[in-house]
C-alpha positions as CSV (number, residue, x, y, z in Angstrom):
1,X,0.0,0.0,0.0
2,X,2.6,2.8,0.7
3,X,4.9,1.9,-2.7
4,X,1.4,2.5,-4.6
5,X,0.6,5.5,-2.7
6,X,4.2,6.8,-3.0
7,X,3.5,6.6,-6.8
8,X,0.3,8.4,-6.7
9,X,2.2,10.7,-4.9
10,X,5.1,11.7,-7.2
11,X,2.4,11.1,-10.5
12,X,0.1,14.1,-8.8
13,X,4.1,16.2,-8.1
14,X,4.4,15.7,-11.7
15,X,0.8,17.1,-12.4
16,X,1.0,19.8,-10.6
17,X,4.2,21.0,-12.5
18,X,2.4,20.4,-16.1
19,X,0.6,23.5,-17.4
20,X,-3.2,23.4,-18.9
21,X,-5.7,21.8,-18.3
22,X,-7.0,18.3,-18.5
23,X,-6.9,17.1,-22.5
24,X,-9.9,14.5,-21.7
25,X,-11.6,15.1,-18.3
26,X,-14.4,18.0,-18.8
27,X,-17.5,18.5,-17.2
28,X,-20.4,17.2,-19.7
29,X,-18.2,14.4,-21.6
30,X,-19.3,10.9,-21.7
31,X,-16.8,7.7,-21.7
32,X,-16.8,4.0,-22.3
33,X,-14.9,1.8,-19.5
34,X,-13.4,-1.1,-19.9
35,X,-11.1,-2.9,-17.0
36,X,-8.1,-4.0,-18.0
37,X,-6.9,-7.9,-18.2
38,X,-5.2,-8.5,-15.2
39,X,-5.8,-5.0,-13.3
40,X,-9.9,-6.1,-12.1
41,X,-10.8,-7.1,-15.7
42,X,-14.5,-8.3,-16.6
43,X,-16.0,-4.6,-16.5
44,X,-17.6,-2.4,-18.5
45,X,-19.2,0.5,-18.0
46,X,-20.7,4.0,-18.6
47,X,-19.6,7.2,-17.5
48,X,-20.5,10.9,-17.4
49,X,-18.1,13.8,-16.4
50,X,-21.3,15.8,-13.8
51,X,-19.2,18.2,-12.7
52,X,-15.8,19.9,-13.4
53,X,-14.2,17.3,-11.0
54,X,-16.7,14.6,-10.8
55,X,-17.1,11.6,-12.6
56,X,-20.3,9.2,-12.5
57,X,-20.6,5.7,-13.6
58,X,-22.2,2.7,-13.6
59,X,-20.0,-1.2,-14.4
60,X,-21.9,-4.0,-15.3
61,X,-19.7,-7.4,-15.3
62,X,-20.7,-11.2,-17.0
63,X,-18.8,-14.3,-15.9
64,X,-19.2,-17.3,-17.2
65,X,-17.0,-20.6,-16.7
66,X,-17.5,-24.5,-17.5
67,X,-15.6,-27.5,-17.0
68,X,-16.7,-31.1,-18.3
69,X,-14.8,-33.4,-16.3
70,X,-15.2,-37.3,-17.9
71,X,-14.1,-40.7,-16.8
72,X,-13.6,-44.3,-17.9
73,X,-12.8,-45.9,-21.3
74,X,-14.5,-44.6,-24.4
75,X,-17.2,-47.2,-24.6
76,X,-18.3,-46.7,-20.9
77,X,-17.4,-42.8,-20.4
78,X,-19.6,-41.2,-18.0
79,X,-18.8,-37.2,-17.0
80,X,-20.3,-34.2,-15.3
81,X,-20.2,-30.8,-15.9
82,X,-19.6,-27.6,-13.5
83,X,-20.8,-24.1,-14.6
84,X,-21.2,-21.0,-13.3
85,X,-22.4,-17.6,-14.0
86,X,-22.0,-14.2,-11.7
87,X,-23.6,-10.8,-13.2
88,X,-22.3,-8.0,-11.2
89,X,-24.1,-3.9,-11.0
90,X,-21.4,-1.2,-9.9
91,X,-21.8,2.2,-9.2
92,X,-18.9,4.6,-8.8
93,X,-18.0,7.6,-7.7
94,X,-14.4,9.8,-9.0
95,X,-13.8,12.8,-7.8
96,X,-10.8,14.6,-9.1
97,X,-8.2,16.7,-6.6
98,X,-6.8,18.6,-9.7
99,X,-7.0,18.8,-13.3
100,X,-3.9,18.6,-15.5
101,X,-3.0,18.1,-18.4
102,X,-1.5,14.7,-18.4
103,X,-2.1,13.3,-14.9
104,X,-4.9,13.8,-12.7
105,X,-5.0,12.5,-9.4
106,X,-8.5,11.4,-7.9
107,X,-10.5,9.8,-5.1
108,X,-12.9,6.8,-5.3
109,X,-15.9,5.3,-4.1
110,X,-17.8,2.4,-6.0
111,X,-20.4,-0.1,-4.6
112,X,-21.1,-3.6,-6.4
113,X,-23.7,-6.1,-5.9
114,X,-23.6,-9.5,-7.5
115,X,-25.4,-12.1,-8.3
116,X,-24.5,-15.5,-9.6
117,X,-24.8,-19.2,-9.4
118,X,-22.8,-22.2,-9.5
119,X,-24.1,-26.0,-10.7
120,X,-22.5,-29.7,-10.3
121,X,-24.5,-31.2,-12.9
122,X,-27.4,-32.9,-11.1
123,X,-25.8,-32.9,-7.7
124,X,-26.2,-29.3,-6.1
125,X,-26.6,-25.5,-7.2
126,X,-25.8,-22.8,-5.2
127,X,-26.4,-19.2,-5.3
128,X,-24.1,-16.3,-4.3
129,X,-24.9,-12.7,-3.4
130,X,-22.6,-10.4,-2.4
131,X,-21.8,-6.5,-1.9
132,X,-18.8,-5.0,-2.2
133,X,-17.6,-1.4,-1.1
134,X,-14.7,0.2,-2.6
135,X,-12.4,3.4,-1.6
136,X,-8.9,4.6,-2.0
137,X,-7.1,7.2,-4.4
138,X,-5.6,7.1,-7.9
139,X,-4.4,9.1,-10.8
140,X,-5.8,9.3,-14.6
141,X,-3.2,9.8,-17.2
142,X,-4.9,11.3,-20.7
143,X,-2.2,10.9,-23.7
144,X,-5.2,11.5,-26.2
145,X,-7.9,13.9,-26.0
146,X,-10.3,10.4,-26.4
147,X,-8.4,8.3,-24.1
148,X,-7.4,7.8,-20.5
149,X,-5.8,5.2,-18.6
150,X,-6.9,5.1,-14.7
151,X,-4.7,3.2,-12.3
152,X,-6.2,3.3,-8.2
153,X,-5.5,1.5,-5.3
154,X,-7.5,1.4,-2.1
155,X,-9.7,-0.8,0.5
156,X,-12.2,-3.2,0.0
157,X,-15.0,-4.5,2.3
158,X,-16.9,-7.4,1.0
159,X,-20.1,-9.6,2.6
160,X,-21.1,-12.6,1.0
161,X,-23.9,-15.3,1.0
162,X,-24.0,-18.6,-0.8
163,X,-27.3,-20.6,-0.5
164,X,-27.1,-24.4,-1.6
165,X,-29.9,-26.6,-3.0
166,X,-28.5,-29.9,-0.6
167,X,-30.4,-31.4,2.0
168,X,-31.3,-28.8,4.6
169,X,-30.7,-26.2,2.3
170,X,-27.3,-25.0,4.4
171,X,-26.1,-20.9,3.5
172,X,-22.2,-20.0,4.2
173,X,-21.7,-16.1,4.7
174,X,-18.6,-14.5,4.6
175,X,-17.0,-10.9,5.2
176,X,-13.7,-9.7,4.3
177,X,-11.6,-6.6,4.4
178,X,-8.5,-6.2,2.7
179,X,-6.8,-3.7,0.5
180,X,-6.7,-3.4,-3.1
181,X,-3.4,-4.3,-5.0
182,X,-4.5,-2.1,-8.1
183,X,-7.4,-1.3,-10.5
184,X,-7.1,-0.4,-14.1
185,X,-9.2,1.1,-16.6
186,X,-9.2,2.2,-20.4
187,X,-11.6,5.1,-21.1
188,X,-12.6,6.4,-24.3
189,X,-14.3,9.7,-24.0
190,X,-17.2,11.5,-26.5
């Protein structure tokens, strides 16, 4: 946590010596999000710039997996199949401490709810809700007037329910707190 924030630190030094303002971030613009691979990919979203240092949006995620697992010889193979889904809703919150031309540091605050379920062929299915809240700081570098490239870091405080379908219908719930290693998003602004 202190190595990221020691970055954010000397990328807003380095936007407070840059003249001009923002070449992407201005009140009225909308952009498309999309989360990275590797930096909390499986996001998109829609944004809208409400103020001269606020940004509104709204992430919707999809996941999907399957595995087929099979067993014995060809002529007697028998198998099962494991799937799950999880839809997730996210709104969030930016707002920016300065505007620059390059680099422009910000603070965050998103909430997500999810949904999803996971089945073991005929054997179980269980469903999982949880809610997620998210803060912490990070910076927005703009090479393009269209494009920006959001990197944050922060906390994260998340409660969870599973419900299964087995005999006496058990539920699991589960809260956890930890800090966030690194977000990042693409934007392209209109």
């Amino acid at each position: 946590m202190g190595i990221a924030l020691a970055a954010l630190m000397t990328l807003a030094g380095t936007a407070r010596a840059q003249e001009g303002e923002s070449r992407a971030i201005a009140k009225g613009r909308w952009s498309l999000a999309f989360s990275l691979p590797n930096g909390g990919g499986g996001q998109f979203g829609v944004w809208k710039m409400v103020s001269g240092r606020s940004n509104l949006g709204v992430n919707l995620g999809i996941g999907h997996d399957r595995e087929t697992h099979t067993d014995g010889p060809d002529t007697l193979r028998s198998g099962r199949v494991l799937q799950s889904w999880t839809f997730s809703f996210e709104p969030n919150l930016e707002c920016y401490l300065s505007l620059k031309r390059d680099v422009s540091p910000f603070v965050f605050a998103a909430l997500k709810g999810s949904y999803g379920w996971f089945e073991d062929g005929a054997f179980f299915k269980a469903h999982t809700r949880s809610a997620t809240l998210r803060v912490g700081l990070g910076a927005e570098w703009t090479p393009l007037e269209s494009i920006s490239i959001g990197g944050s870091t922060g906390i994260a405080w998340t409660e969870s329910m599973t419900s299964y379908s087995e005999y006496g219908a058990p539920k699991d719930s589960d809260s956890s707190f930890n800090t966030l290693a690194s977000a990042l998003t693409l934007h392209l602004y209109f």
